[in-house]
N, C-alpha and C positions, 0 to 999 in steps of 0.2 A: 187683476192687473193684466194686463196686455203687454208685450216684447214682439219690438220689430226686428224683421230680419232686414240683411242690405237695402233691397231696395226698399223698404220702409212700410213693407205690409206688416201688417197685427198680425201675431198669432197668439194661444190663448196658453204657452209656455215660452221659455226661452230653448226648450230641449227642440220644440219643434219649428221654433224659428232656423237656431241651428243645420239641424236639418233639411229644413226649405234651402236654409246656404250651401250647403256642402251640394244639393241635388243641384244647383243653378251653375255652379261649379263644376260640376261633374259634364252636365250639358254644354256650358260655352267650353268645354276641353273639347271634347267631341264633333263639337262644330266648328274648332278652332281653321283659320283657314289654311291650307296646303303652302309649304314651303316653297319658293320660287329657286331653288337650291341650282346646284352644278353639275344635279344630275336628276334622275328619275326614281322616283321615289321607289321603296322597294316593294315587293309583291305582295299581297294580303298570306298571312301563315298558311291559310289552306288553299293556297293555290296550287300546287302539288295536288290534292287531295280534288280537285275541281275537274272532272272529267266530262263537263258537259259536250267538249267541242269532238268530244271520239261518239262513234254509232254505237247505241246500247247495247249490240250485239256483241262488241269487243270488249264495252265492260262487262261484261257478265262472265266472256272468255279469262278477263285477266284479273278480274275481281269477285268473281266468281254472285250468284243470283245476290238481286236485294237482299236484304235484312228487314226492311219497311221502304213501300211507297207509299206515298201519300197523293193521291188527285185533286183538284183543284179545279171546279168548274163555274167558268165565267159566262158571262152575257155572251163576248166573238171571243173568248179563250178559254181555252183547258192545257191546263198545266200538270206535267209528271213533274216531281221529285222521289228519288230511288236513293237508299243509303244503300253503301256495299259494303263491304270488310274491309278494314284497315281506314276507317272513316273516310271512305271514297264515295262522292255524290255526281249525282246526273239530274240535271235539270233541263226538259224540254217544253215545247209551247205546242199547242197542234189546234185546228181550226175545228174539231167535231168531238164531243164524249167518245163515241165509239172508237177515234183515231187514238187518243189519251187513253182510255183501259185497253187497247192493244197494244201500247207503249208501254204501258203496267206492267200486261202480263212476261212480255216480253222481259224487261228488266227484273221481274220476280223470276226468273229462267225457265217460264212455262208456254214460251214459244209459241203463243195463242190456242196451247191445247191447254183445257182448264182439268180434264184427268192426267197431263204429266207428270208422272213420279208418284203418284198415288197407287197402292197395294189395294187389290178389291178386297173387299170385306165380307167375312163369312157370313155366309145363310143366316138369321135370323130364326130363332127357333119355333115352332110354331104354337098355337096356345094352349094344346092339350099341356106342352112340357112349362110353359109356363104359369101353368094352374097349380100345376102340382101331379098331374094322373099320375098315378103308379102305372098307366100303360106307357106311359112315355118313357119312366125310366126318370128322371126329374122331380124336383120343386123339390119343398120341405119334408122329410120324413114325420111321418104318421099328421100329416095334414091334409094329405089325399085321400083318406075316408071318408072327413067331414063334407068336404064340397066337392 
């Protein structure tokens, strides 16, 4: 048996016609169109939170480096998006890749040096110690006779 939803399409329960309604529902709310009211509608919640129109160099001052960028590369665009702390975002557009991962790194607080803030890392040990030699001083005890 077949159940129509509103607009009078089949579907092959009534659970999922319901559903087809409430989602059609849920869409014309959405689309519903803008009040011609007595004043100006109010700002979107995170507009507070919407920092695109500052230089990324003062968010990163006052919101300290991203948390995650994301890049976005188009045919004529490449897009930065940068989350900060305290759900503060930056959103810019830039004409080349190379101009957008400089915008990156920038808004990751690495100021176009990609060793910024990175600690170097000790020596690597070399493969006598990594075998095992008892001359090394290294590996597993009593497994440096066999090999």
């Amino acid at each position: 048996m077949a159940f129509p939803d509103k607009t009078g399409k089949m579907h092959h329960s009534a659970s999922r016609a319901r559903l087809h309604d409430d989602m059609a529902a849920e869409k014309s709310k959405s689309a519903a169109p803008k009040h011609a009211g007595a004043g100006a509608e109010p700002p979107p919640e995170d507009a507070d939170k919407n920092v695109s129109h500052m230089d990324i160099g003062d968010v990163v001052a006052q919101h300290g480096p991203a948390e995650h960028v994301h890049i976005a590369h188009g045919e004529n665009s490449h897009t930065v998006t940068s989350h900060h702390s305290g759900g503060h975002h930056h959103h810019s557009e830039h004409p080349t890749g190379e101009a957008a991962h400089d915008h990156g790194k920038m808004a990751a607080g690495l100021d176009g040096n990609m060793d910024a803030g990175l600690e170097p890392q000790p020596d690597q040990p070399d493969d006598a110690a990594m075998m095992g030699s008892s001359s090394a001083g290294g590996g597993i005890p009593g497994m440096a006779d066999k090999y």
